[in-house]
Backbone as ProteinMPNN parsed JSONL, in Angstrom:
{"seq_chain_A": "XXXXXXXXXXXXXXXXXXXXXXXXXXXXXXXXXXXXXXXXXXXXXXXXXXXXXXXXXXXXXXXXXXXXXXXXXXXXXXXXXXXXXXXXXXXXXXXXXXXXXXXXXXXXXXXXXXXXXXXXXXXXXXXXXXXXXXXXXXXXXXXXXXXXXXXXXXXXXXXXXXXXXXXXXXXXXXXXXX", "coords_chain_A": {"N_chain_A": [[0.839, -1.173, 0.0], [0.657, 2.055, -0.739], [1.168, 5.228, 0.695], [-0.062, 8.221, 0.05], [0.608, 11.843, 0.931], [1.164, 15.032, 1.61], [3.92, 16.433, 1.986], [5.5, 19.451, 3.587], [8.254, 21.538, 2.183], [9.406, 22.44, 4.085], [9.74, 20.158, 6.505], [10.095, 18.14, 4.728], [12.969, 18.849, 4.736], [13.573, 19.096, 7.487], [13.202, 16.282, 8.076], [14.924, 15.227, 6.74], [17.244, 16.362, 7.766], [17.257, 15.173, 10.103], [17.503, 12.294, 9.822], [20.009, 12.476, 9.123], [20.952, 13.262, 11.186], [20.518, 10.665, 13.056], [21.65, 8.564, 11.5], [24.487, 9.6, 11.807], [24.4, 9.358, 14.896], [24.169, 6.242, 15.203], [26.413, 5.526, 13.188], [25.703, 4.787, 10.635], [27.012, 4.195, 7.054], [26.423, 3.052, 4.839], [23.429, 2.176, 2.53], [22.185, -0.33, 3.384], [22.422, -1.014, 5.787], [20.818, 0.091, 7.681], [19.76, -2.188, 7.606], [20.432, -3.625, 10.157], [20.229, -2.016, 12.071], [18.392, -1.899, 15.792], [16.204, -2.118, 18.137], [17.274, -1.149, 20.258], [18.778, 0.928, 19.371], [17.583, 2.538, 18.795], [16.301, 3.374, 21.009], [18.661, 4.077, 22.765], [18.996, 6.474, 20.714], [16.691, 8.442, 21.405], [16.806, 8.498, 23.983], [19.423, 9.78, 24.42], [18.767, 12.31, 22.809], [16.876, 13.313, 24.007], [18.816, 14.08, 26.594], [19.68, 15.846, 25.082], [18.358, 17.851, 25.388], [16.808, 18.741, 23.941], [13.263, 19.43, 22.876], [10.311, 18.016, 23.501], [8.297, 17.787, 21.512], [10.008, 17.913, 19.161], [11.774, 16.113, 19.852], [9.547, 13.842, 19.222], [8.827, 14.393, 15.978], [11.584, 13.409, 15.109], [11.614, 10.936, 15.886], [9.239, 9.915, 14.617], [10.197, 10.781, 11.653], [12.606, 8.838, 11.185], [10.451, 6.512, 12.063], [8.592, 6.529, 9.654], [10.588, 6.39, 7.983], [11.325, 3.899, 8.439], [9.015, 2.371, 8.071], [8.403, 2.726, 5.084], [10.47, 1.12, 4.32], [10.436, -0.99, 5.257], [7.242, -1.694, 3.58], [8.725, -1.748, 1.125], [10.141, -4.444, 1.232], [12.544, -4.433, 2.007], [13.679, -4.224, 4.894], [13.31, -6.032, 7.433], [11.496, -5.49, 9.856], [10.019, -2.878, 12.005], [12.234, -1.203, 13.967], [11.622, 1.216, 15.469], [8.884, 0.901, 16.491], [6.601, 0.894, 18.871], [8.67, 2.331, 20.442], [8.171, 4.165, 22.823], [7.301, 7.808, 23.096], [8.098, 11.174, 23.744], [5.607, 13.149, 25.521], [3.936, 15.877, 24.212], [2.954, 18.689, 25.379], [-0.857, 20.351, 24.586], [-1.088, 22.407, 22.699], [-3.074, 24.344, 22.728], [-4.09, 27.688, 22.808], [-2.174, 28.681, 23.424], [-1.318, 30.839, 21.869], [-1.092, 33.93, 22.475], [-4.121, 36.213, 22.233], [-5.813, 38.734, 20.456], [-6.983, 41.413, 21.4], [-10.012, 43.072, 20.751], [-10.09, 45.87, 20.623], [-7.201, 46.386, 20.166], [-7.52, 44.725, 17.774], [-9.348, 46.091, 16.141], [-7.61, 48.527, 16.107], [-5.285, 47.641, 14.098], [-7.353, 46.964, 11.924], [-7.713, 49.731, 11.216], [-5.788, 51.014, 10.708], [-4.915, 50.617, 7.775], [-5.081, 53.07, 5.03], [-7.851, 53.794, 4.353], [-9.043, 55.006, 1.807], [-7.502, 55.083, -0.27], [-6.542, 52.784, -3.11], [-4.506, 50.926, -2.373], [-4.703, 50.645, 0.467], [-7.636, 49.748, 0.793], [-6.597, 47.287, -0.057], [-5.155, 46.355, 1.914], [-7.025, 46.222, 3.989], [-8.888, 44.512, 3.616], [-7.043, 41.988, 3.331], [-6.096, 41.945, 6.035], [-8.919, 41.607, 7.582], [-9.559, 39.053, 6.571], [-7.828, 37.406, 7.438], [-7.872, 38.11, 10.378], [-10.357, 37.932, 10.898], [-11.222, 35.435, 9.965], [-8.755, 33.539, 10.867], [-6.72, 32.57, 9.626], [-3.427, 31.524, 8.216], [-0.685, 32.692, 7.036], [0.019, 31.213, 5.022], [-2.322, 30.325, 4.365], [-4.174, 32.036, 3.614], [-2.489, 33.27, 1.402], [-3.088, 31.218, -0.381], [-5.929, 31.321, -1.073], [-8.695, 31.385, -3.601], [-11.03, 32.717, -5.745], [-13.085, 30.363, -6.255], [-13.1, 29.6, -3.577], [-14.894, 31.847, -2.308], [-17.933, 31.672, -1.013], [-21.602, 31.749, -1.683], [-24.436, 32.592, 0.698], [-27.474, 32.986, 1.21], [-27.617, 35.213, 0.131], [-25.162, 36.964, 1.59], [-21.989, 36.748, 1.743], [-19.109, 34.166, 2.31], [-16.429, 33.029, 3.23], [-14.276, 30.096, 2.453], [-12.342, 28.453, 3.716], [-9.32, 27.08, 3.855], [-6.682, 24.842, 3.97], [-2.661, 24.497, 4.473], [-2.065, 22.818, 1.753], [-4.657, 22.794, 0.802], [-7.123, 21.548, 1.823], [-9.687, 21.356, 3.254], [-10.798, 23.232, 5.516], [-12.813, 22.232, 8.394], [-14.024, 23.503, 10.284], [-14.542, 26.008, 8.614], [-16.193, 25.482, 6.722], [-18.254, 24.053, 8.055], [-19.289, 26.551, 9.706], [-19.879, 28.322, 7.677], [-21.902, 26.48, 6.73], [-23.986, 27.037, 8.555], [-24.563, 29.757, 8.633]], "CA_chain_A": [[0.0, 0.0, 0.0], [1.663, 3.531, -1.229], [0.719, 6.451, 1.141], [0.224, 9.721, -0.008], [0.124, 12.67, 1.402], [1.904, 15.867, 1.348], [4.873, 16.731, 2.962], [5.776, 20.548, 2.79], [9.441, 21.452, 1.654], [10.234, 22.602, 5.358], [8.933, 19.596, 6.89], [10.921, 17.488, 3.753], [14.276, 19.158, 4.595], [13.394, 18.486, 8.853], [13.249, 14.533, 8.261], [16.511, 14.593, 5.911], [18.245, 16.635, 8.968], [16.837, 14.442, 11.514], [17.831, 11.117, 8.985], [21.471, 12.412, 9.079], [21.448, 12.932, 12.976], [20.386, 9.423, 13.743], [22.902, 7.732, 10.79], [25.379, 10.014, 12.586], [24.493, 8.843, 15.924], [24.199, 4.536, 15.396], [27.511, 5.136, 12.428], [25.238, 3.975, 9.916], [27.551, 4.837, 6.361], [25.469, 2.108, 3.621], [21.816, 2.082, 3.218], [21.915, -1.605, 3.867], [23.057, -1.442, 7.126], [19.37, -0.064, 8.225], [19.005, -3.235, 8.112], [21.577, -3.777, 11.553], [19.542, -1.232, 13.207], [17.699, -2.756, 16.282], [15.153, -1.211, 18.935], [17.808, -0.529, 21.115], [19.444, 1.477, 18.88], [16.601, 3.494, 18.582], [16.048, 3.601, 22.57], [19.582, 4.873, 23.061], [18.911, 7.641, 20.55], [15.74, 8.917, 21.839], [17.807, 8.619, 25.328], [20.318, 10.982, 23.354], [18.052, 13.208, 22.161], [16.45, 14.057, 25.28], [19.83, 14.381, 26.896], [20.465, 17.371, 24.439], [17.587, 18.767, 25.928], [15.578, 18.856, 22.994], [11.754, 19.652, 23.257], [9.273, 16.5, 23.414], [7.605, 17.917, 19.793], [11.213, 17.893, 18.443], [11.915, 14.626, 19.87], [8.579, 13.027, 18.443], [9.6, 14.48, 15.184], [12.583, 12.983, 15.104], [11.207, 9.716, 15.891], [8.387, 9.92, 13.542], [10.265, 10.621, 10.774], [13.236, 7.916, 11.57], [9.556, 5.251, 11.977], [8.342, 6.733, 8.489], [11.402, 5.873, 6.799], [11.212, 1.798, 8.606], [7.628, 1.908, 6.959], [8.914, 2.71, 3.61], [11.602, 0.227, 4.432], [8.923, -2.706, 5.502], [6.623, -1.769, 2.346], [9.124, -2.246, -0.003], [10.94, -5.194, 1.973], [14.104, -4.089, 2.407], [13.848, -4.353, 5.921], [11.985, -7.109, 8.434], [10.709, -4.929, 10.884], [10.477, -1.197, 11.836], [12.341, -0.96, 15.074], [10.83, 2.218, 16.254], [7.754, 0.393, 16.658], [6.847, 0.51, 20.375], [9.22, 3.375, 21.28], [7.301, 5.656, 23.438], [7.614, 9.174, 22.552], [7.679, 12.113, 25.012], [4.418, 13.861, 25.84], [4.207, 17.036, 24.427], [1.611, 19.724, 25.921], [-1.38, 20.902, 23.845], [-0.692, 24.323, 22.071], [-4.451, 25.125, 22.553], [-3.962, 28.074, 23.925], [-0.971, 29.078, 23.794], [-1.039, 31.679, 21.169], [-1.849, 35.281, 22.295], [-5.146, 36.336, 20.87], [-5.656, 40.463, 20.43], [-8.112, 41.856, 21.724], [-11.225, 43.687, 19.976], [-9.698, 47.048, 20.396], [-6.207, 45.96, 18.897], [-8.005, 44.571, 15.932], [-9.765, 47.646, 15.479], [-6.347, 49.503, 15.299], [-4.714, 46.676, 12.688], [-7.852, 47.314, 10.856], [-8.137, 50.889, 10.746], [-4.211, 51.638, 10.141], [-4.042, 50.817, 5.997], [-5.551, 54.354, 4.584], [-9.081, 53.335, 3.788], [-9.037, 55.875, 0.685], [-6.538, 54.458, -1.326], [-6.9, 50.75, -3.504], [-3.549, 49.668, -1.528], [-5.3, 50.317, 1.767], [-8.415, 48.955, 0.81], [-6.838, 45.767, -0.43], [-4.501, 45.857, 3.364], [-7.966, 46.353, 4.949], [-9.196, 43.003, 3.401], [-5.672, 40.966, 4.078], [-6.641, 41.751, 7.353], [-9.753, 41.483, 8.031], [-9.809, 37.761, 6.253], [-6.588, 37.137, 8.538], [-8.214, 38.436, 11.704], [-11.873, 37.074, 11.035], [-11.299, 33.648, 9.894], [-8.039, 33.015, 11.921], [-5.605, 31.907, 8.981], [-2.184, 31.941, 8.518], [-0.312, 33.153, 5.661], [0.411, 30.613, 3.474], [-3.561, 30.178, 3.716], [-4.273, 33.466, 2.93], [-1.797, 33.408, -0.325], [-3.955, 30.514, -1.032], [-7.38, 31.602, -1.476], [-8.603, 31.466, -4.837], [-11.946, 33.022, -6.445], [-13.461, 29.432, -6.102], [-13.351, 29.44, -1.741], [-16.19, 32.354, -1.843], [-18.871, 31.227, -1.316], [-22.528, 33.136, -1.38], [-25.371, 31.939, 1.123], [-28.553, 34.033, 1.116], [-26.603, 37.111, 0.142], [-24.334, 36.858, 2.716], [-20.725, 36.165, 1.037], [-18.455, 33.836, 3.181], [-15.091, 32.108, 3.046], [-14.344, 28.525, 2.38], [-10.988, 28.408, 4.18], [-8.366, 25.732, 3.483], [-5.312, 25.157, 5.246], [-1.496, 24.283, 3.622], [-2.361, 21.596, 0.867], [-5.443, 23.017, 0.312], [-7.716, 20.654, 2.679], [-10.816, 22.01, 3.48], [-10.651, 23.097, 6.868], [-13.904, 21.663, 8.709], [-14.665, 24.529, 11.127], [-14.781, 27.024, 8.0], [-16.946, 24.506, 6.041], [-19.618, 24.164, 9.205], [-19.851, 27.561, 9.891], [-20.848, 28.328, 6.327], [-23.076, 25.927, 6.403], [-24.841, 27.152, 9.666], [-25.046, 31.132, 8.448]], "C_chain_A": [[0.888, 1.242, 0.0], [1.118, 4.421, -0.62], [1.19, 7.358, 0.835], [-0.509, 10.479, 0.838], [0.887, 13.8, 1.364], [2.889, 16.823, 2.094], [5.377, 18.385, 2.49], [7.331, 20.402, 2.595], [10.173, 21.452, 3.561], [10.386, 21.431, 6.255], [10.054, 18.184, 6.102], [12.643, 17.479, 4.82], [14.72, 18.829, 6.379], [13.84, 17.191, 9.243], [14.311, 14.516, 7.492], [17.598, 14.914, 7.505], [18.424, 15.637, 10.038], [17.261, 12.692, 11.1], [18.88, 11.112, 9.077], [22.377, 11.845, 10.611], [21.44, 11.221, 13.428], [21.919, 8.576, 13.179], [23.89, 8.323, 11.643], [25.625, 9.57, 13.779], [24.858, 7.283, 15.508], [25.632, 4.598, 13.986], [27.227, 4.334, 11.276], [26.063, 5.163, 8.378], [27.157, 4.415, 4.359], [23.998, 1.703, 3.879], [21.584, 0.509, 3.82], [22.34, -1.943, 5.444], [21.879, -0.809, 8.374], [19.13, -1.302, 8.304], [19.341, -4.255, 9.545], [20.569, -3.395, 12.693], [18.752, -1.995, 14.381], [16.786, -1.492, 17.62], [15.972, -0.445, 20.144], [18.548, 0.513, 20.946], [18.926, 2.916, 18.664], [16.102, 4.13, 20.025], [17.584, 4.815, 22.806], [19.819, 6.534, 22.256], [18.114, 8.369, 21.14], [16.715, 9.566, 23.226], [18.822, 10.169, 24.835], [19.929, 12.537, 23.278], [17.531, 13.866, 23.56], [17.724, 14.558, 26.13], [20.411, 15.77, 26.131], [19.192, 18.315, 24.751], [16.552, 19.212, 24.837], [14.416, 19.098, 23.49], [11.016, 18.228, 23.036], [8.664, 16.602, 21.904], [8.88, 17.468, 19.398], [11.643, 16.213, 18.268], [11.164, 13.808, 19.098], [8.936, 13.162, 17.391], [10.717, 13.657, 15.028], [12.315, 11.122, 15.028], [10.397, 9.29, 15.059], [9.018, 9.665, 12.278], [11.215, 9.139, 10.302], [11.694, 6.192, 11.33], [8.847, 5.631, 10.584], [8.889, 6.09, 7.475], [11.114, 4.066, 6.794], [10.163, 1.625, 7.614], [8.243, 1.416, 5.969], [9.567, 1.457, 3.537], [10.881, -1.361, 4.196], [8.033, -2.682, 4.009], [7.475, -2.1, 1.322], [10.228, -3.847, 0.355], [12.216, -5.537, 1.966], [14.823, -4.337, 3.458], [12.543, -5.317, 6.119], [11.309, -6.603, 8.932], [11.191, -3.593, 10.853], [10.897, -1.442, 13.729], [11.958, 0.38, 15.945], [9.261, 1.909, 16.251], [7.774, -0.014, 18.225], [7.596, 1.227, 21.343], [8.396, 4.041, 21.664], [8.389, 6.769, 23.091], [6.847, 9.964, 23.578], [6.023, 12.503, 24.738], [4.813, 15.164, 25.341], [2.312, 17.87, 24.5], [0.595, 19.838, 24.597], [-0.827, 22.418, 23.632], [-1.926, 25.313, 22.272], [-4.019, 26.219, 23.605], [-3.184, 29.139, 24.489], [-0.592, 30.248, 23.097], [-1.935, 33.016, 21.394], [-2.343, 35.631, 21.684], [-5.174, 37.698, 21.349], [-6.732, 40.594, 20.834], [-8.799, 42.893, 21.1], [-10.733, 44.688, 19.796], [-7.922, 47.355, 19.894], [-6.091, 45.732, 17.448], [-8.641, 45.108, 15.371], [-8.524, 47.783, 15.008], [-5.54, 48.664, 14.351], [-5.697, 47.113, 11.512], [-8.244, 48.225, 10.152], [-6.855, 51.664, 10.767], [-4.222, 51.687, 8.639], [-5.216, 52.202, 5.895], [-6.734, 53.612, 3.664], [-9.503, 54.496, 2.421], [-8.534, 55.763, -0.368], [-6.544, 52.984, -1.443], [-5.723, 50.473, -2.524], [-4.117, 49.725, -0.189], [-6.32, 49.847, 1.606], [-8.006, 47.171, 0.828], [-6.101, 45.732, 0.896], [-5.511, 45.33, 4.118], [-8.484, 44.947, 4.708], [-8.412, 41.917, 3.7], [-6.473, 40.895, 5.348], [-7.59, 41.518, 7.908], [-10.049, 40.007, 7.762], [-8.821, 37.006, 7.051], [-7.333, 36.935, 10.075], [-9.737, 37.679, 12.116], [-11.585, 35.459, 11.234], [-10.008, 32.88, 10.744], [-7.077, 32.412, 10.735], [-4.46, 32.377, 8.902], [-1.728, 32.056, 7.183], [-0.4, 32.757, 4.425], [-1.378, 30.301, 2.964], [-4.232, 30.981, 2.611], [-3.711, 33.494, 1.129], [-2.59, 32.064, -0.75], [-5.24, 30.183, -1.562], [-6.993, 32.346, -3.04], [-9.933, 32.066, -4.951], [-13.08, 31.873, -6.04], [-13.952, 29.202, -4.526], [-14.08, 30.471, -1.298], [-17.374, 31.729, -2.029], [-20.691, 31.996, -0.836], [-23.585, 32.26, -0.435], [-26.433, 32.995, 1.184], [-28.303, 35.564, 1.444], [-25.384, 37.319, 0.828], [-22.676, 36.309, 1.936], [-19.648, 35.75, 2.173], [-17.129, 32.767, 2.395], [-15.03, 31.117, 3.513], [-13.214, 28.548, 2.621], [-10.197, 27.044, 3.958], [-7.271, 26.189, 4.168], [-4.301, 24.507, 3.979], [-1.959, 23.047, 2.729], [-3.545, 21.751, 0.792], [-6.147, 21.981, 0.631], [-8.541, 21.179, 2.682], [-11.281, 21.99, 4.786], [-12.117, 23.03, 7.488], [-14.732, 22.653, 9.474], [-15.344, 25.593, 9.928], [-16.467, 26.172, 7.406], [-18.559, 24.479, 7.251], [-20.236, 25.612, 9.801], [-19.944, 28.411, 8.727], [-21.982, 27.767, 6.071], [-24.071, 26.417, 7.42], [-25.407, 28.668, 9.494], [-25.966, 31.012, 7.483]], "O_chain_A": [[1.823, 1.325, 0.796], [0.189, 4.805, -1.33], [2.363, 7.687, 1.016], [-1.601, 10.266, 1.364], [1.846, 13.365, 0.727], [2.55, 17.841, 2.698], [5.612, 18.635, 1.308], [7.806, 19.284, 2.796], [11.052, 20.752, 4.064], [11.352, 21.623, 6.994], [10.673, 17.398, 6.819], [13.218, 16.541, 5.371], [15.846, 18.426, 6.673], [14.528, 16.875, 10.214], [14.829, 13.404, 7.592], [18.347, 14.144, 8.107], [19.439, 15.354, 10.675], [17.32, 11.883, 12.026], [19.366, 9.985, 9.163], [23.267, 11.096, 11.015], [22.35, 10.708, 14.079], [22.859, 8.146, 13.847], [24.317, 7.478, 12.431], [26.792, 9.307, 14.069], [26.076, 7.107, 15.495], [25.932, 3.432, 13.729], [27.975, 3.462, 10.835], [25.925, 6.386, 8.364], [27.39, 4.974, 3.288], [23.474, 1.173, 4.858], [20.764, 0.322, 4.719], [22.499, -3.031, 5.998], [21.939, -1.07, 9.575], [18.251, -1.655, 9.091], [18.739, -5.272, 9.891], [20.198, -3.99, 13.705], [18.299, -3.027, 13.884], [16.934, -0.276, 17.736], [15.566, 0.513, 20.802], [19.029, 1.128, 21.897], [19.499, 3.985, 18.456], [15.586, 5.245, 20.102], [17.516, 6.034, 22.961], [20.441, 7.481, 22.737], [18.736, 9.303, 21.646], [17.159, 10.702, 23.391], [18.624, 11.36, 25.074], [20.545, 13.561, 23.572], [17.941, 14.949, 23.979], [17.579, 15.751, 26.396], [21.318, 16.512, 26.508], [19.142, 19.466, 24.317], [15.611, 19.982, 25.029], [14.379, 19.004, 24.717], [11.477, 17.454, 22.197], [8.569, 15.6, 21.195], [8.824, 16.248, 19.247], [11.781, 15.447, 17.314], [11.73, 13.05, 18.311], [9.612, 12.178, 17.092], [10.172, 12.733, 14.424], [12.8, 10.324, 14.226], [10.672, 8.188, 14.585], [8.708, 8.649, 11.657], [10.835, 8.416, 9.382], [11.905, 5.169, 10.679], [8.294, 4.579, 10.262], [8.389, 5.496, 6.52], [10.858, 3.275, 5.886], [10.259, 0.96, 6.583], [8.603, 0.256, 5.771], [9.206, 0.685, 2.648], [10.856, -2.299, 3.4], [8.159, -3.68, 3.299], [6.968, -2.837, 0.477], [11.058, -4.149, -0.502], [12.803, -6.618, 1.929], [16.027, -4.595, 3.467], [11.464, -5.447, 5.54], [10.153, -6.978, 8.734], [12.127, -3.102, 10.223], [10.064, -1.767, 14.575], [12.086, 0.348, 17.169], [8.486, 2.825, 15.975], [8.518, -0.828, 18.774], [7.504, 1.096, 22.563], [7.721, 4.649, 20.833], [9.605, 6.76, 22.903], [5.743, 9.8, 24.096], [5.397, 12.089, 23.762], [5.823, 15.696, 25.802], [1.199, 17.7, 24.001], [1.084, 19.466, 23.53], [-0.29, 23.238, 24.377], [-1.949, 26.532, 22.106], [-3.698, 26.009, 24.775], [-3.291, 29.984, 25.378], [0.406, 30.828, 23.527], [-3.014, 33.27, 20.858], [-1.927, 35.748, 20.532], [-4.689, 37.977, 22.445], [-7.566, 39.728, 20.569], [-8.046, 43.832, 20.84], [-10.703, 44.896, 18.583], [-7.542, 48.398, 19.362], [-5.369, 46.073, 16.511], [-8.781, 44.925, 14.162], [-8.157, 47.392, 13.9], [-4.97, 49.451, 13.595], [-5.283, 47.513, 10.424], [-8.818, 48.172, 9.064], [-6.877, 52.892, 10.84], [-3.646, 52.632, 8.102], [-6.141, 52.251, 6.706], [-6.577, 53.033, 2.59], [-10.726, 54.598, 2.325], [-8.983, 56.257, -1.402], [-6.548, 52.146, -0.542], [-6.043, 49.615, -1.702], [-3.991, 48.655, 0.407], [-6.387, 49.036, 2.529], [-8.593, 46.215, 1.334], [-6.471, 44.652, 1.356], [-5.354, 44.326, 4.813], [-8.495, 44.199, 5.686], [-8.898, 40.937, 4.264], [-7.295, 40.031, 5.653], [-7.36, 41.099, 9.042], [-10.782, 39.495, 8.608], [-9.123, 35.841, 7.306], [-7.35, 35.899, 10.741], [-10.112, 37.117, 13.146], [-11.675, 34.656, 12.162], [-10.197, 31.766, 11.233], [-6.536, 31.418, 11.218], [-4.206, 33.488, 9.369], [-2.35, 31.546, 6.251], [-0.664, 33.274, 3.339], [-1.765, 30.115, 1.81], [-4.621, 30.808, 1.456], [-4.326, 33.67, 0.078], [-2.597, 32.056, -1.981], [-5.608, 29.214, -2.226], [-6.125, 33.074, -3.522], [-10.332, 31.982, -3.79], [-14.066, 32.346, -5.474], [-15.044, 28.692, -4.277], [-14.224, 30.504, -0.076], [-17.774, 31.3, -3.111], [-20.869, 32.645, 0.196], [-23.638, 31.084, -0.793], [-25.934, 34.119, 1.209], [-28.531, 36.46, 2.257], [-24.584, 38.075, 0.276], [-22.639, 35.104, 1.686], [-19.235, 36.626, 2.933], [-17.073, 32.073, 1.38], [-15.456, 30.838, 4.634], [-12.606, 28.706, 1.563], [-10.815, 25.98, 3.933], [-6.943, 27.249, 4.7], [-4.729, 24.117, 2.893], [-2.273, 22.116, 3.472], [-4.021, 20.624, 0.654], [-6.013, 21.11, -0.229], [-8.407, 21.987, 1.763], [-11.976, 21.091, 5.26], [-12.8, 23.942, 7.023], [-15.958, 22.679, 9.365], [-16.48, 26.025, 10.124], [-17.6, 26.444, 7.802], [-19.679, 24.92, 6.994], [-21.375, 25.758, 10.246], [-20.161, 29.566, 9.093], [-22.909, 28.239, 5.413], [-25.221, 26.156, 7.069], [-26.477, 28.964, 10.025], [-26.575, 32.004, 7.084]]}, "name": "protein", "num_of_chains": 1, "seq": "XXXXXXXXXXXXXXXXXXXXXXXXXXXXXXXXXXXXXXXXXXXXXXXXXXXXXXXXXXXXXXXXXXXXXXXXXXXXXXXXXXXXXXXXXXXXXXXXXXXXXXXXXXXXXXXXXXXXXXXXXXXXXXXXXXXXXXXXXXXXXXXXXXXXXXXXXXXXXXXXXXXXXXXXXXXXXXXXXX"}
């Protein structure tokens, strides 16, 4: 079975870094010698890893991508087994939460700074206000197309998508509910 799905470039270039660190750590120098690797090998990095004080996301990462590659490894049977199968992986906190939200009279003044008189402040005033309303983040933003308005009894609302152009579920339900 071939899983897709879409890895961004930053995200790509994360799991090569984090692919080097491990080979670096266990002295692995021929791809065939993944096939040496054993669970303990994978215990003592983790061990490692936390020892450099890493963050628990970072760590998981790290481990994730390292049990990604075994997959690959197992699907095409290159390898017997995925030895990061069964490693526990730190705990890391929820984020809910965690990201200072502005308050009403902040997002006034964001939205009444571009010069509402002039097209480049009109079009700032919209950045922002589709930013500040719907809660997206940039790369969303540069990703709305013509196609993600959508009209409900007059009322014109945004069909938000997130990186890879998903169709984010909250936007989608509260369209459907106005």
């Amino acid at each position: 079975m071939v899983r897709e799905f879409w890895i961004t470039p930053r995200t790509r270039r994360a799991y090569q870094a984090d692919m080097k660190d491990f080979m670096g750590f266990v002295g692995i120098r021929a791809p065939d010698e993944f096939r040496l690797i054993t669970r303990g090998h994978v215990l003592a990095w983790r061990q490692a890893l936390e020892e450099r004080k890493l963050n628990g996301a970072t760590v998981r990462r790290k481990l994730a991508a390292l049990s990604s590659l075994y997959e690959y490894l197992c699907d095409r049977q290159a390898v017997a087994h995925n030895p990061v199968k069964g490693v526990k992986r730190s705990s890391v906190e929820s984020y809910e939460g965690k990201t200072p939200a502005l308050a009403n009279s902040q997002a006034r003044q964001l939205l009444d700074a571009p010069d509402a008189t002039t097209l480049k402040g009109k079009r700032d005033r919209a950045i922002l206000a589709a930013l500040l309303y719907h809660g997206l983040r940039r790369a969303e933003l540069c990703a709305i197309d013509v196609g993600d308005l959508l009209e409900r009894r007059g009322d014109r609302h945004l069909l938000g998508s997130d990186v890879g152009r998903r169709p984010r579920p909250e936007a989608v339900e509260r369209s459907m509910h106005e």
